[in-house]
N, C-alpha and C positions, 0 to 999 in steps of 0.2 A: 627660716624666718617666714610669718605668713605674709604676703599681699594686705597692703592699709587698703582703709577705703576711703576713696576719693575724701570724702567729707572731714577724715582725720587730718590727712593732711591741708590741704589750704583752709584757713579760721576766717578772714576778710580783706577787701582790700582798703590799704592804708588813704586817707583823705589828708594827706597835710599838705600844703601848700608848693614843697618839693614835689611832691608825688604826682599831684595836677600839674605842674609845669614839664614833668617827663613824658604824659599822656601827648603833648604836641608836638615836643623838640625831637623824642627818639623811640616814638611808639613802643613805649615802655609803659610798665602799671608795677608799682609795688607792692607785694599780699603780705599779707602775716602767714607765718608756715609752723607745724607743729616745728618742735627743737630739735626731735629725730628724723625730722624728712630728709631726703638727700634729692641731689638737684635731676638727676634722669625722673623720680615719681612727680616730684613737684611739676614737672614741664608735662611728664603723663597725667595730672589731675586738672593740668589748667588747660590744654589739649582737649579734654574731655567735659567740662566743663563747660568752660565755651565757645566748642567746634572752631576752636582756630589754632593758626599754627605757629607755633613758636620757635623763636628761632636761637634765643638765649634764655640760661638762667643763670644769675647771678647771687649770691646769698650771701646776710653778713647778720652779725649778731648788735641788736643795739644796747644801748645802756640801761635801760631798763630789762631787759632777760627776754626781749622777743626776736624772734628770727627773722628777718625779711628775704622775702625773695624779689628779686630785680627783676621782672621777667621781660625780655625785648618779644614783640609779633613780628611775622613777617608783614612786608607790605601790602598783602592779600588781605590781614588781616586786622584791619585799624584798630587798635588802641579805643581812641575818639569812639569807635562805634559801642563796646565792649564799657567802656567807661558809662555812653547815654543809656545801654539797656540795666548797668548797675542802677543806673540812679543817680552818678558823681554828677554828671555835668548835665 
């Protein structure tokens, strides 16, 4: 199977209201991820992306047919900072 590219896999990260309150409580962000990613490329695309390190990922499917992924930073790595250079907050 080939190597995705970065771009395929992570689509955006989600803004709902959940999603902001995880940026403070557990320096988490949640993306939308293509439906074939698997969580080692996901954590290699967001790693890469925005030079930080991650320390979990978590994925679940929502009711609408998109993928989320949970992804936790480590402490090195704020959330909060990665959120202000998107634009969220």
């Amino acid at each position: 199977m080939a190597q995705k590219e970065i771009s395929d896999i992570v689509k955006y990260p989600l803004t709902t209201e959940k999603s902001i309150n995880l940026i403070g409580r557990s320096n988490s962000m949640i993306f939308v991820v293509n439906k074939k990613s698997r969580r080692p490329e996901i954590k290699k695309a967001i790693e890469e992306i925005f030079k930080a390190k991650v320390t979990r990922v978590n994925t679940s499917n929502s009711v609408d047919g998109r993928k989320l992924a949970y992804v936790t930073f480590a402490p090195e790595s704020p959330a909060m900072d990665i959120a202000t250079k998107l634009g969220i907050l």
